[in-house]
Structures are given as structure tokens and as C-alpha cells.
matplotlib code that plots the C-alpha trace (Angstrom):
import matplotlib.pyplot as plt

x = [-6.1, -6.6, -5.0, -3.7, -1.3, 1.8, 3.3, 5.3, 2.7, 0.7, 3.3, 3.9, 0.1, 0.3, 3.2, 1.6, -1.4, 0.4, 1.9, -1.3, -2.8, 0.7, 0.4, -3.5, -3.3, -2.0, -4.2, -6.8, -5.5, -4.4, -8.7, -9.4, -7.5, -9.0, -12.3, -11.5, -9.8, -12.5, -15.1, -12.6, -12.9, -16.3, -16.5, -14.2, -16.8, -19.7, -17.8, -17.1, -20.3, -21.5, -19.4, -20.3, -24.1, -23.1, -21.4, -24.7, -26.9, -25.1, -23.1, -20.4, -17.8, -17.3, -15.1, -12.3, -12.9, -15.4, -12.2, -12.0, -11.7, -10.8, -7.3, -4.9, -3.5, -5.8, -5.3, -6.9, -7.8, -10.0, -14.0, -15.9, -13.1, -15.6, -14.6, -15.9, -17.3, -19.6, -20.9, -21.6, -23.7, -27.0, -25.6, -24.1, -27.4, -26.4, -28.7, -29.5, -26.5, -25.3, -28.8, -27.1, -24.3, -24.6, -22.1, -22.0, -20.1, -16.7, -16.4, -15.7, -18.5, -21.0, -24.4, -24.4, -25.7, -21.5, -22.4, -18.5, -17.9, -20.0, -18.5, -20.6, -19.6, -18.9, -15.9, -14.4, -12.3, -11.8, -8.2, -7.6, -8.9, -10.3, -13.3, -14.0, -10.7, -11.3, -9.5, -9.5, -6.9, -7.8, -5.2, -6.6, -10.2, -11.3, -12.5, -14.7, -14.3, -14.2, -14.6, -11.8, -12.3, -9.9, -11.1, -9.3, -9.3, -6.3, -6.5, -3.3, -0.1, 2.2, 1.3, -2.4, -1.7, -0.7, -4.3, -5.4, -2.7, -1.5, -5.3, -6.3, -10.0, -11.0, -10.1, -11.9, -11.0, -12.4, -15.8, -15.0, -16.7, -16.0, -15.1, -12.3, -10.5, -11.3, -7.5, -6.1, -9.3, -11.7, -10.5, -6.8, -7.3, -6.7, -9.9, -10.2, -7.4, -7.2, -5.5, -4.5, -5.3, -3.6, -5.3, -3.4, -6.5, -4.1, -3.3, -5.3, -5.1, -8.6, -10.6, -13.0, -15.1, -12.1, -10.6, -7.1, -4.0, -4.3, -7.5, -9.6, -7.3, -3.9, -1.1, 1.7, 4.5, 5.8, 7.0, 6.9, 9.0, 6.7, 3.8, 1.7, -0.3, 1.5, 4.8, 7.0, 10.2, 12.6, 14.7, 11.2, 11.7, 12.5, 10.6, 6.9, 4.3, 3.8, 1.8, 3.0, 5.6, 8.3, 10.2, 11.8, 9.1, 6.4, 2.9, 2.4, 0.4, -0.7, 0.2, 2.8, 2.3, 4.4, 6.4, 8.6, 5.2, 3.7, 7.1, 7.1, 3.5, 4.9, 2.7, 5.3, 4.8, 6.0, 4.6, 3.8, 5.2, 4.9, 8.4, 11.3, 11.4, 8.2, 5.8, 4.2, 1.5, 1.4, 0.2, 0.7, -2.3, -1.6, -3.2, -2.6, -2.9, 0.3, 2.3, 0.2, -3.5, -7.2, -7.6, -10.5, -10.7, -12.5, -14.7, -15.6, -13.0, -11.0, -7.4, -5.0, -1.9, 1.6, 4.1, 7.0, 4.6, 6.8, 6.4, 6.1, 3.3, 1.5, 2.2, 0.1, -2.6, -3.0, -3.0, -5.3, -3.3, -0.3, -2.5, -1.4, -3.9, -1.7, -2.6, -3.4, -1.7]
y = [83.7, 82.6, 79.3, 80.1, 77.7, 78.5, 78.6, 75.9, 73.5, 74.2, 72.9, 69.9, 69.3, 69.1, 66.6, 64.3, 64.3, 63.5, 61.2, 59.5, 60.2, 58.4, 55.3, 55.0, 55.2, 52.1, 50.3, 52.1, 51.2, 47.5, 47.4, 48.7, 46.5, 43.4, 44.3, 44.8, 41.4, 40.1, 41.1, 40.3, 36.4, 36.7, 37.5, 34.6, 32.7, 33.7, 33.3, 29.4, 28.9, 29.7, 27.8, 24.7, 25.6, 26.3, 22.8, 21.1, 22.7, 21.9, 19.1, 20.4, 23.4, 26.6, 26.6, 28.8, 31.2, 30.4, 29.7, 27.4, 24.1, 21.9, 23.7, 21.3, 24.1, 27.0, 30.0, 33.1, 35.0, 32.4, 31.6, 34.8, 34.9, 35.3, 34.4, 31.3, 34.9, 35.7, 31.9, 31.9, 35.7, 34.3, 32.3, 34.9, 37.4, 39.1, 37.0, 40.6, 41.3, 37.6, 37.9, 41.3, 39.0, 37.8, 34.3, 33.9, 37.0, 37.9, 39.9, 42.8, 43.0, 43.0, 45.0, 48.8, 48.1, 46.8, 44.2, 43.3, 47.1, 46.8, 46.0, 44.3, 44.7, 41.1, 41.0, 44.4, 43.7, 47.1, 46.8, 47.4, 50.4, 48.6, 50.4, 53.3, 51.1, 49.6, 47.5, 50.0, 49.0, 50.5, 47.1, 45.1, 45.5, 47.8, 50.5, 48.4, 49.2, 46.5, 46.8, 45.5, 43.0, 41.2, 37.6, 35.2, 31.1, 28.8, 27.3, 25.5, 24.6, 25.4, 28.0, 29.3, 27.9, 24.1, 24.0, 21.4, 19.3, 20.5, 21.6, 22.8, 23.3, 25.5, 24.2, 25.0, 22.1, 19.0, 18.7, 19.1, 17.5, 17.2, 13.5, 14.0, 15.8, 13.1, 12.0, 15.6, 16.1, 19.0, 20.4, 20.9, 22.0, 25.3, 27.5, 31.2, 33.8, 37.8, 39.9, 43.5, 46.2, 49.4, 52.7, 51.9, 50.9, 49.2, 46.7, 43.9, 42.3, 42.4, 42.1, 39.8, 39.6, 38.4, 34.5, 36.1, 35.6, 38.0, 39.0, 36.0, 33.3, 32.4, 30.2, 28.9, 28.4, 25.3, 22.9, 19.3, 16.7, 14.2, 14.4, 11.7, 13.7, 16.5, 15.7, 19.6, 19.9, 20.8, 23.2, 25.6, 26.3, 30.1, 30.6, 30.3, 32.6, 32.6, 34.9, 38.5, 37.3, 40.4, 37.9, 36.4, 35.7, 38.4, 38.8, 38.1, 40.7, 41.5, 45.1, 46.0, 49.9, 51.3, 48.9, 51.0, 52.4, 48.7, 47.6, 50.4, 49.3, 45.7, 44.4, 43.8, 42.4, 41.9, 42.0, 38.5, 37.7, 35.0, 33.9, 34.1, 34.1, 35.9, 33.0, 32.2, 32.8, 33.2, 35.4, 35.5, 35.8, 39.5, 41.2, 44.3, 42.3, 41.8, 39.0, 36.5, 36.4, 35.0, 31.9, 30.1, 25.8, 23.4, 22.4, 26.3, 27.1, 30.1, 30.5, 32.7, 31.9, 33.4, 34.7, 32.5, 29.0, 26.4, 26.3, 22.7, 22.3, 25.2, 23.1, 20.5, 22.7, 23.7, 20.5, 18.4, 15.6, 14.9, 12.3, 14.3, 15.2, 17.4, 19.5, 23.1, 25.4]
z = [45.7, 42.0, 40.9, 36.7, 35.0, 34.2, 30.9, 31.3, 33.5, 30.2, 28.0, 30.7, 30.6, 27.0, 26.7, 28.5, 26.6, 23.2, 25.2, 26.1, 22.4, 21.2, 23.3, 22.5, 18.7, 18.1, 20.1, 18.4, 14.9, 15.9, 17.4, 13.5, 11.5, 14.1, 13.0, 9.5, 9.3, 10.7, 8.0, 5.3, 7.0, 6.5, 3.3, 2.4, 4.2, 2.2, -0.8, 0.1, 1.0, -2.5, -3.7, -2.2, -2.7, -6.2, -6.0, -4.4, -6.9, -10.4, -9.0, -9.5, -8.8, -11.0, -13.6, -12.7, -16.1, -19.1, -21.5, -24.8, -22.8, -25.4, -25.7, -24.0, -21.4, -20.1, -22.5, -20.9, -24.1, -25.4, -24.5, -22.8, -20.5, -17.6, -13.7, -11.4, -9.6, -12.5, -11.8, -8.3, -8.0, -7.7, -4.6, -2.4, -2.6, -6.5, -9.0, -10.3, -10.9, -12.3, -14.6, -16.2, -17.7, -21.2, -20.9, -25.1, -25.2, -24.2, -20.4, -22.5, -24.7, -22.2, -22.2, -21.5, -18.0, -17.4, -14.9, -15.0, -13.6, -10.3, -7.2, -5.2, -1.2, -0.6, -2.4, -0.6, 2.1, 3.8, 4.8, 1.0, -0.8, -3.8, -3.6, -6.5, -8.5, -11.5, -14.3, -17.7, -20.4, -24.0, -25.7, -23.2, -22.5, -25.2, -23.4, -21.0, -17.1, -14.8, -11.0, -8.7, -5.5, -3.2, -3.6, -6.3, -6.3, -6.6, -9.8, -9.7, -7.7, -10.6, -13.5, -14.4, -17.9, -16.4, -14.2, -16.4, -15.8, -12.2, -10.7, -7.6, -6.3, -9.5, -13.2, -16.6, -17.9, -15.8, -13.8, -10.4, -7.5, -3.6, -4.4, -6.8, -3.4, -0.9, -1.4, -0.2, 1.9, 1.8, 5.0, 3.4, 0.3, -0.5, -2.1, -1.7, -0.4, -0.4, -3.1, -3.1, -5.6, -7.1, -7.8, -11.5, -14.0, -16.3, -13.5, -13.8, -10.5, -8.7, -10.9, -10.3, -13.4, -15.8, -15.7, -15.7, -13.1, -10.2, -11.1, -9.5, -10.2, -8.3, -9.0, -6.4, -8.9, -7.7, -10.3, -10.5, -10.6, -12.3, -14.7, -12.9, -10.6, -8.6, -6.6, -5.9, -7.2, -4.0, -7.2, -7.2, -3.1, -2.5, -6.0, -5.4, -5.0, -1.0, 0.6, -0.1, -2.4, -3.2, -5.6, -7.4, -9.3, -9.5, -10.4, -13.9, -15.3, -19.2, -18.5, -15.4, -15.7, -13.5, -12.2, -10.4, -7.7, -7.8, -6.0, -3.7, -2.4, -2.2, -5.1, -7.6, -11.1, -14.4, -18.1, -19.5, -22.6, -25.2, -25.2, -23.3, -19.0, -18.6, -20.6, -17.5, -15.4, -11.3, -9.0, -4.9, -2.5, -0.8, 2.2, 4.2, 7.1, 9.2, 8.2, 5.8, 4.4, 5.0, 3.2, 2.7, 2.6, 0.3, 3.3, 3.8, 6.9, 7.1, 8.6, 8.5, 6.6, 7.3, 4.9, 5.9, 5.1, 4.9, 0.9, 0.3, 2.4, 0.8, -2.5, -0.9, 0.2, -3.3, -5.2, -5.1, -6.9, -4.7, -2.6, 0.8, 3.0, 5.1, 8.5, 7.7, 9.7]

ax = plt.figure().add_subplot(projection="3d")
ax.plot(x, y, z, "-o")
ax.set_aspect("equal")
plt.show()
């Protein structure tokens, strides 16, 4: 006798296997995004590491962004404008590429080679897209392109403007060396974290070759009560720029095209402006990661931090100034 199946015990047959397919994929994709955010850790690594070798070579750490330093708060559209990024190439394997950059001249007037458009892969983490996006604003940069990443620094517990009075690891304005953190510690305070991109090239955030907020600088936005070194002001908490931050306060941005998609892809921003609310500059640390972001520490450790952080503590973790050396979570 020959054994056939049946219409239906095909149609059974092929239930279950969707079945199966449907209870595999996400273990498949969960597997994926493990080894993504695994690389992505790495690559904060490497990026800390050149800082400190940076650090032990010159004595001291990168500026956050080549700016006029002898302005009395950071002003982003002064100096060459360059990134600490530009400053550590050479030390994480891209001297070529750090050797194509002319540092008299503004980011936006470099050479036709367009060092400031390359995207080198240690600054891709894959759980973004950022690859193939780039920064390309005719008021803003003139025509140049510049290639986005996912890496930026913490330049300051409050606003990227107040770094030189409120700093964090990275400042333009004051020589920076290991010792000036022994108070907080090394091992908790706050360096590197992830940032996310948009396919829009008027959006600024990413990219790494430009001292600018959400580019490759970030900002908590936690005020102070005092002037004297760093102490947060309970009034700021449920305002600050935690991990993944959909408000109230935004992304400040030169140039929020779009504002409308950016919110629906959970990167909101708004346009900066010289008076009024929007005078100020902040930016969140964003990942695609399930709740919170890769961060990377003084002392070169990487952790994971969640998008619930108790925000005082994050304050902390920023400063370097509040005399807390705090446990990292």
C-alpha cells in the first residue's frame, strides 16, 4: 500500500513547523543582539584604552573638542571645532587616518581627502545602523560630509556649555590628568557611552569628528545647587538626560529636521536656540540595546547601565567634582 499525506496532515505538518520557526526566532534574534552587544563593549574598550594611552603618552587626557579655550564657558562654534576622537586615531590603530587631519583649520574645511567623512569600524556598533550615514548640513557644515559613529564622551554633569565649570572626564578648558579624579575615583567616573543615529544627514548626533552635543560629547543635565564644585540640585530629578531619555528635555541639536520621525524612533530632539528655553546644550547616551546602554569608566571598565538609573547617582558618575566616589552599578 502507498503511504501519501493528506491535505490536512500537510497543513497540520506545516503548523507546527511555524510553530517551531516562531518559538526559535527569538532565541535566534536575542543570540544576535548578545553578540552584537558584545562587540559594541568592545569597542568602548578600545576606545578607553586609547584614551588612557593617549593620557600616558601626553600626560594628559583629550580635550573634549579643539574650541577657543579662553572663552569662560565652552562655545562649540569657536576653535577647529574638532572631537577628543580626531585626538586619539593614532592610538586605537588609525594614525593614517588622524595624519589626514589638518588641526589649524576648522572640521569643515578639511583637505579633499575628508578625513572627518570616514568611518572607521571601531566606532560602529552594529546594533545601530550608522554605517553608510553621515552628518551633511549646507547652514551648518558647508557642504562638508561627516561620517557618523555611536561613541561620544561625558563632558559634563550639567550643560555642554557649563563643562568648564561643572566637568566630567573630558573638558577643553583644563588639563586633565588621572589625579584630578582620585576624589570620585577612576573606577566611578563616567567616560564613554553609546549613542544612536538617524538616516537624517541634517542630524548631527553621531558624529564623531565634530566637538558638538550628541555628536561625541554628552551632557546629564543635572543642575547644581552650588558653584563650589558639583553638588545636584534634587529640583533637576525627572529632568536629566538618562539613558534613552524620551523627555522632558531632549537632545539638543543645531538642526532637529524632522522632529516628528526622530520621536517615533525614540531619539527625540529639539533645535537649539540662543535665547529663550532651548539655550542649552544636552544630549542622552542611547542604545538599541534592551533597557540602558554600554558605558565605559575612567579606569577602562565597561558596564551596562539601565534606563531607570537612579539619577543622582548617575550625577555622581559624571562629575568629577562632587568629591563622591560612589559604587557603579
Amino acid at each position: 500500500m502507498r503511504w501519501a499525506f493528506t491535505l490536512v496532515e500537510l497543513l497540520v505538518v506545516i503548523a507546527i513547523i511555524g510553530v517551531l520557526v516562531a518559538l526559535l526566532l527569538p532565541a535566534v534574534q536575542s543570540a544576535r543582539e548578545a553578540g552584537r552587544r558584545i562587540q559594541c563593549q568592545n569597542h568602548l574598550k578600545q576606545l578607553a584604552l586609547a584614551i588612557s594611552n593617549y593620557a600616558d603618552s601626553l600626560q594628559n587626557y583629550p580635550a573634549s573638542g579643539i574650541v577657543n579655550a579662553s572663552l569662560p564657558s565652552y562655545d562649540s562654534k569657536t576653535g577647529s571645532m574638532l572631537s577628543w576622537t580626531t585626538l586619539i586615531l593614532p592610538y586605537f590603530e588609525q594614525k593614517n587616518l588622524h595624519d589626514q587631519f589638518n588641526f589649524n583649520v576648522s572640521v569643515f574645511a578639511q583637505a579633499s581627502t575628508n578625513p572627518q567623512a570616514v568611518q572607521p569600524p571601531g566606532l560602529l556598533c552594529p546594533s545601530d545602523t550608522a554605517r553608510n550615514r553621515f552628518f551633511e548640513n549646507a547652514a551648518l557644515t558647508g557642504g562638508k560630509r561627516l561620517g557618523k559613529g555611536n561613541y561620544a564622551a561625558f563632558v559634563s554633569p550639567f550643560h555642554i556649555e557649563n563643562q568648564n565649570q561643572y566637568p566630567a572626564a573630558l573638558t577643553s578648558h583644563r588639563p586633565r590628568r588621572a589625579a584630578d579624579m582620585a576624589a570620585d575615583g577612576t573606577s566611578s567616573t563616567l567616560l564613554l557611552s553609546e549613542v544612536l543615529t538617524r538616516r537624517q544627514p541634517q542630524d548631527q548626533r553621531g558624529a564623531w569628528a565634530v566637538a558638538w552635543c550628541g555628536a561625541s560629547q554628552l551632557a546629564f543635565d543635572m543642575h547644581s545647587s552650588t558653584t563650589a564644585g558639583f553638588a545636584p540640585l534634587a529640583a533637576s530629578l525627572g529632568q536629566t538626560q538618562v539613558p534613552n531619555c524620551q523627555g522632558p528635555n531632549l537632545d539638543m541639536v543645531y538642526d532637529c529636521a524632522d522632529a516628528a520621525e526622530a520621536q517615533l524612533r525614540r531619539i527625540p530632539c529639539s533645535t537649539w536656540a540662543s535665547t529663550g528655553s532651548f539655550n542649552y546644550l544636552s544630549a542622552a547616551p542611547r542604545s538599541l540595546h534592551t533597557g540602558g546602554v554600554n558605558v565605559a569608566y575612567v579606569d577602562g571598565h565597561i558596564s551596562f547601565i539601565t534606563n531607570n538609573i537612579d539619577e543622582t547617582l548617575m550625577a555622581y558618575l559624571v562629575s568629577i567634582e562632587d568629591g563622591q566616589a560612589v559604587q557603579t552599578p
